[in-house]
N, C-alpha and C positions, 0 to 999 in steps of 0.2 A: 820440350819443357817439362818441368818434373815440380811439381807441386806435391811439396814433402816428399812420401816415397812415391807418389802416384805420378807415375809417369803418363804424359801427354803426346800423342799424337797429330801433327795436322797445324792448321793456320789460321783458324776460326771458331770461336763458342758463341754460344748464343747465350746474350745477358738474360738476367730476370727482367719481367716486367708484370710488375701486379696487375692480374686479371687478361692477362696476356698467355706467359707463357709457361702454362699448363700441363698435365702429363702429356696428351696427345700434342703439342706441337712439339715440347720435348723431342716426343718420340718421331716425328715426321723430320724435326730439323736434325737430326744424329743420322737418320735414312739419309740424308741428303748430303753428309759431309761435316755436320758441328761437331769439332773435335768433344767438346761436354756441352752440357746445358747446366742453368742456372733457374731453378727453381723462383715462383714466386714471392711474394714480398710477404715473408710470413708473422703475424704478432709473439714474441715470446712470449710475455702474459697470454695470452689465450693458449697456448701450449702445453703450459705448465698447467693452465685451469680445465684442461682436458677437451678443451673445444674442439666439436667432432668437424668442423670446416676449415680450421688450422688443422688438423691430424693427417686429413684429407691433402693438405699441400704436403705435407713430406712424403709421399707415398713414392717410393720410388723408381724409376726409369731402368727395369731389368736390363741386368748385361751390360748397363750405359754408364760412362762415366760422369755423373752428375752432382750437382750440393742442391739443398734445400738454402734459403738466403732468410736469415734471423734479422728482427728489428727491434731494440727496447734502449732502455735508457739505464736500466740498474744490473749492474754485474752479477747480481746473486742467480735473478732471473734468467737472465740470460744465459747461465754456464746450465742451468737445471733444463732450460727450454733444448741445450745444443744436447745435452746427453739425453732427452728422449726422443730427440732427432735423430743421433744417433744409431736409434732402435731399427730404425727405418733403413739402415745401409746402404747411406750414401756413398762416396768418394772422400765428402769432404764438407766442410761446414763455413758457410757465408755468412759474414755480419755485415750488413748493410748501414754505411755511415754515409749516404748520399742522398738516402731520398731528400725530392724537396716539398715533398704533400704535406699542408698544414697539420694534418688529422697524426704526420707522423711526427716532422720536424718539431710543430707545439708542443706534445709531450714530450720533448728530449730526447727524439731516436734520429735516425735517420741523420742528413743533413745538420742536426742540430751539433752532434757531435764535432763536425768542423772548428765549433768555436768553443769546445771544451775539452783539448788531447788530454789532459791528464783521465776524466773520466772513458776518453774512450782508448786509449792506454788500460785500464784496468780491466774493460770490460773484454778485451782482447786477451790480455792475462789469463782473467776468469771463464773464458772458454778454452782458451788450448790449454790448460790446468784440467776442467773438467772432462776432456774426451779423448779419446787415444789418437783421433782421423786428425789431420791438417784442419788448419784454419787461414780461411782469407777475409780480407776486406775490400768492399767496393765503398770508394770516397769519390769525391767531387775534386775542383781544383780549391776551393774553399767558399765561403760565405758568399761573398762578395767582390765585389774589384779593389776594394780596400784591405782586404781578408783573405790573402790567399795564403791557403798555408796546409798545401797538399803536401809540400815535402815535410813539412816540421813533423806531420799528422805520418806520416809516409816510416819516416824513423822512428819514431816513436810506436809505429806496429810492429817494425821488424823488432823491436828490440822485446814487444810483450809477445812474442813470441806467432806473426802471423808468419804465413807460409809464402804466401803473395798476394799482392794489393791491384785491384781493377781500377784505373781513376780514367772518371768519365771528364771530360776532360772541358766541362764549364762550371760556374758557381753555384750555388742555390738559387741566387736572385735571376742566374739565366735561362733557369729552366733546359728547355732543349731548344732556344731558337738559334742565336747566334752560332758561328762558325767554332769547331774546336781549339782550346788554346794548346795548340803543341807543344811550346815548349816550355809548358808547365809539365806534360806528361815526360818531354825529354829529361825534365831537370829530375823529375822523382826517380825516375831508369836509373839515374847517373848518383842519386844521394843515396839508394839502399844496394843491397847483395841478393833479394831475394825476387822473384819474378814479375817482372809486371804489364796486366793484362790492361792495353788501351783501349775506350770506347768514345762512340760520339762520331756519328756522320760518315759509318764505314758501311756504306751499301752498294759494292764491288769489288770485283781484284782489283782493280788500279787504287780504291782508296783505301783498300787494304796492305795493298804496297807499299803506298805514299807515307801510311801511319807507322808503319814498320821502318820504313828507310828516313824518315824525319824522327822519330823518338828513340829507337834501337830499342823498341820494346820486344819480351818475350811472345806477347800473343795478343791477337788480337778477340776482341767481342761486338757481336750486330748485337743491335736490338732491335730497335721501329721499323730495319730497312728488311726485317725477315716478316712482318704481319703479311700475311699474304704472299708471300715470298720467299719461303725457306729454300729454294733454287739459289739461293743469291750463296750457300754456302759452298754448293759444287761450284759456283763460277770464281767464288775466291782460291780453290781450292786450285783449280784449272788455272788459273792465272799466275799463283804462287807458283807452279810446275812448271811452265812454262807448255803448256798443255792448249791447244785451242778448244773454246767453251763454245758449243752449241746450245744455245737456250731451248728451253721444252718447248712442244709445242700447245697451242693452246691446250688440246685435249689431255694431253698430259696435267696442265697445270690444273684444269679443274677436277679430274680426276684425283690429284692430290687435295684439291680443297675438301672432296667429297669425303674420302677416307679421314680424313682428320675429323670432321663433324661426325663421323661413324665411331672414332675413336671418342670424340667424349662423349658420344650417348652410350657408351658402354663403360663409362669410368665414371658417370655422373649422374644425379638424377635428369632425367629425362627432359623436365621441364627448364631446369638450368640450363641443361645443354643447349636446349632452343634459346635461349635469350641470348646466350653469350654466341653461339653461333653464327649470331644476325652481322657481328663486327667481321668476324671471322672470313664470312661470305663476303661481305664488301669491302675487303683489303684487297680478293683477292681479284676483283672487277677491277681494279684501278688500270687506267690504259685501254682496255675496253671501249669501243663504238658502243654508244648507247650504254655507259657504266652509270651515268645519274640515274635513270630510271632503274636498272639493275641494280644499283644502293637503297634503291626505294623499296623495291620487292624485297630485299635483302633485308630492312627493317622489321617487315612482317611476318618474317620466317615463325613456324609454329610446327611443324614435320619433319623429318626427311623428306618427304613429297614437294615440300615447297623448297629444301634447298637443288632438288632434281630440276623443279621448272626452271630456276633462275639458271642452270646449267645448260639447262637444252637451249633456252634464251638466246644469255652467251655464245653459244655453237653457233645458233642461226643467224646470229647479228654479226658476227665475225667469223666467216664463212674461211678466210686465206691466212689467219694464224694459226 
């Protein structure tokens, strides 16, 4: 797949997910097999206003084929937030027209855009005008069950000039529970020329296959199914090849959870790294003999010391994985 001139390798990226997917899982899920990564969900306004914790998200994934992922509602902003993102050299540059978080959708980013294509038509315009790199969008399949209007939304980027579109492939009002609509994501494939990247309940080869061989999309994206499990991208990888996937073993796995928490206390303040860490630890318990109690310790995380106990833990509780 070739996003603009940036050519792609592989069968799987890993979506953004705010407060998720960070430089260090980034960089653990690309180790693992994610053709790119997708930056967090980052504010253009606070971009533009110099905010040193939005600056801190486009920092970029050396060597790695990556975007940082923009959110706003006003074209001007948005084309001045993508060119000092820019700065940061990426791959490529993400407008997010999907979230469905009140704090985004309310002010007119995110998801909101579903039910305004001419504004986000412009605002598409006003970044691939402003910066030399490709430009994508990640959309939903529209508002609601009454509102879908992934493809209208769908032509109307290619034609402001995006490079490829991610549609995750439920509404705003569905959140992420329900089953994916497929063939709303088959119908967008099929209305534009330019690539598009399916998400939504791909946490395997086989359902990586299935979304591939039911929409003819160009690529696919995990999100939720990598927290704890950036493995899941060699086993898609291995499936697509027709390749047999031996899953890690445990030791392996927590071994990877451990480097990742290493990796943000060396990219973060210290004390955040501890907080955030705490989810991090207990995605990757899940499956796990005695994982409720190991999510408990995992709460209290305040060290590296204490993500080592819940490790040795794990070891001794699950002696034969």
């Amino acid at each position: 797949m070739k996003i603009g001139n940036v050519i792609i390798e592989g069968y799987a990226a890993l979506a953004p997910m705010a407060g998720v997917s960070d430089r260090a899982m980034r960089e653990i899920c690309v180790d693992l097999g994610a053709a790119f990564t997708v930056g967090e969900l980052t504010s253009a306004k606070a971009v533009v206003l110099g905010d040193d914790k939005s600056k801190a998200l486009l920092k970029s994934v050396g060597g790695r084929i990556w975007a940082p992922q923009l959110f706003g509602s006003d074209p001007g902003i948005m084309a001045r937030a993508a060119q000092k993102a820019e700065e940061y050299s990426p791959s490529f540059i993400d407008i997010n027209m999907g979230c469905p978080a009140p704090k985004v959708a309310g002010n007119g980013g995110g998801s909101a855009l579903l039910r305004d294509i001419p504004l986000a038509a412009r605002i598409i315009r006003a970044v691939a005008d402003a910066v030399r790199l490709p430009v994508t969008v990640k959309i939903r399949t529209g508002w609601d069950s009454a509102h879908i209007t992934a493809v209208e939304l769908a032509k109307a980027a290619e034609q402001a000039g995006a490079a490829a579109i991610t549609v995750h492939g439920r509404t705003r009002d569905q959140m992420y529970a329900p089953p994916v609509d497929i063939k709303t994501i088959a119908a967008v494939k099929a209305a534009v020329g330019i690539p598009i990247i399916a998400n939504g309940d791909i946490n395997s080869g086989i359902s990586a296959k299935n979304m591939y061989d039911n929409t003819g999309c160009d690529f696919v994206a995990v999100g939720r199914a990598a927290r704890g499990n950036p493995f899941v991208f060699s086993e898609i990888n291995a499936y697509m090849e027709g390749k047999k996937y031996t899953p890690p073993k445990l030791k392996e796995r927590l071994d990877t959870c451990l480097l990742q928490i290493e990796k943000m206390l060396s990219y973060k303040d210290p004390y955040i790294a501890m907080l955030e860490a705490r989810k991090h630890v207990a995605w990757y318990m899940t499956g796990l003999s005695g994982a409720a109690e190991l999510r408990r310790m995992a709460c209290g995380i305040k060290s590296l010391a204490d993500v080592d106990k819940i490790i040795e833990k794990a070891l001794e509780q699950n002696p034969d994985m």
